[in-house]
N, C-alpha and C positions, 0 to 999 in steps of 0.2 A: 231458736238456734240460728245465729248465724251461717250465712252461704260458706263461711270460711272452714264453717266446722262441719261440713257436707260429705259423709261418705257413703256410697253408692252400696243398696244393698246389695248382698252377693251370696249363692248357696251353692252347696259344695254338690260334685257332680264326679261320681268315683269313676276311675277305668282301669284295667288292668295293671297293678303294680303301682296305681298313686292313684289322683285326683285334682282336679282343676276349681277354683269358687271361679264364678260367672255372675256377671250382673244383668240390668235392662239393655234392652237397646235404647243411645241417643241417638239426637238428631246426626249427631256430627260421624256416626256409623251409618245412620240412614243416606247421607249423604256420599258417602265414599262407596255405600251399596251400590247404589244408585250411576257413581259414575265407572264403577269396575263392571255391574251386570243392567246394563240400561236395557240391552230388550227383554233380557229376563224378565225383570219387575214389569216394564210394560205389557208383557205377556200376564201377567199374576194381576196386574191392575185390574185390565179388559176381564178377566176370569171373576174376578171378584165384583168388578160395577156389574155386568153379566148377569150375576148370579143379585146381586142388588136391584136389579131392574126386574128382570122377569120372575123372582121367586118373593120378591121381600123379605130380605138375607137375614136385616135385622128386625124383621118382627118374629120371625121361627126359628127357636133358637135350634131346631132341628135342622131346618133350610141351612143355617149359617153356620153347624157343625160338617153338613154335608159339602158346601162348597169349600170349606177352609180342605176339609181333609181332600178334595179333586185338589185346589190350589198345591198342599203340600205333596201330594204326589206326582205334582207338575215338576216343582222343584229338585224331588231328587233323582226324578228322571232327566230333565233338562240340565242341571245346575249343582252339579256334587261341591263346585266350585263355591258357589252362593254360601251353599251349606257352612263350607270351610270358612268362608272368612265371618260371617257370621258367630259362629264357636268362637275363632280367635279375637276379635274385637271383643263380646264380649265376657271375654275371657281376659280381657286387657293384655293381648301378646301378638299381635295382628302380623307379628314376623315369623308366626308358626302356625301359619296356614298350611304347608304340608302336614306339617305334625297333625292338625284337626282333622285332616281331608281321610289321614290313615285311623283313624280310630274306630273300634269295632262299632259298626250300626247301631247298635246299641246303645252306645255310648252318644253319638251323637244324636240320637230321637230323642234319649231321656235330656240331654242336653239343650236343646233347643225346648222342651217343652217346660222347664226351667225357667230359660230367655225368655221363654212368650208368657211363663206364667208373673214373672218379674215385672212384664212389661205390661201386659194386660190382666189387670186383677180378677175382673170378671164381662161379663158382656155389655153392663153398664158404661164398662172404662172403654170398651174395645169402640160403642157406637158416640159415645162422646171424643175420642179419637179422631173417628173418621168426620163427623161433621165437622171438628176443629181444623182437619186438615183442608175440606172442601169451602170456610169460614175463608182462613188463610190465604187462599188461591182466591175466592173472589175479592178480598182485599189488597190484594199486590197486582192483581192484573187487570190491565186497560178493558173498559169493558168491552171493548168490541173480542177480544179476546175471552170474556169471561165464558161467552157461552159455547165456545168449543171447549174450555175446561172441563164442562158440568155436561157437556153433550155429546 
């Protein structure tokens, strides 16, 4: 299949009186995450290398259920906001972020859990992921820089 005939899968996420399809998260969400909630995620980073360092996050898949769910309850304590653009992106409507931010609890736990299930298949994808992304960074940065990345 060509790139041209590429559409993003998406599953349907009911809520009161309708429903919304929702896709993965891209890069180009992670990115505007990234620059709308910067200490957030920095906050969710540190929590996750954290719990990488001292538990060995991804060899127990038990260790790395437990710190995901501290992480996510970081965020909807910290970050209802996070949440909301999150939903809206991928929900492909990112101008209804209010509209996400009001939808019952409910609505957006199973929603993101969606998101996450779209974007991370299983724990396989999740630790191929992250080594990708730590691959990434020590290939675009000078090395005197690499080891405050990784440190």
């Amino acid at each position: 299949m060509p790139l041209s005939e590429f559409k993003a899968i998406t599953r349907e996420v009911k809520f009161p009186g309708g429903s919304m399809q929702v896709r993965a998260v891209s890069l180009p969400d992670v990115s505007m995450l990234i620059d709308s909630h910067e200490q957030t995620i920095n906050d969710i980073v540190q929590k996750v290398r954290k719990g990488i360092v001292e538990n060995g996050m991804f060899e127990d898949e038990e260790v790395m259920a437990s710190v995901l769910t501290d992480v996510f309850m970081q965020v909807i304590r910290e970050s209802p906001v996070l949440i909301g653009n999150i939903i809206s992106l991928c929900a492909d409507e990112p101008g209804l972020l209010e509209i996400a931010m009001k939808l019952p609890v409910s609505v957006q736990i199973e929603a993101l859990i969606v998101i996450g299930e779209l974007s991370f298949v299983d724990l396989a994808s999740v630790k191929k992921f992250a080594a990708d992304v730590m691959k990434l960074i020590r290939n675009l940065l000078p090395s005197e820089l690499e080891a405050l990345a990784v440190g």
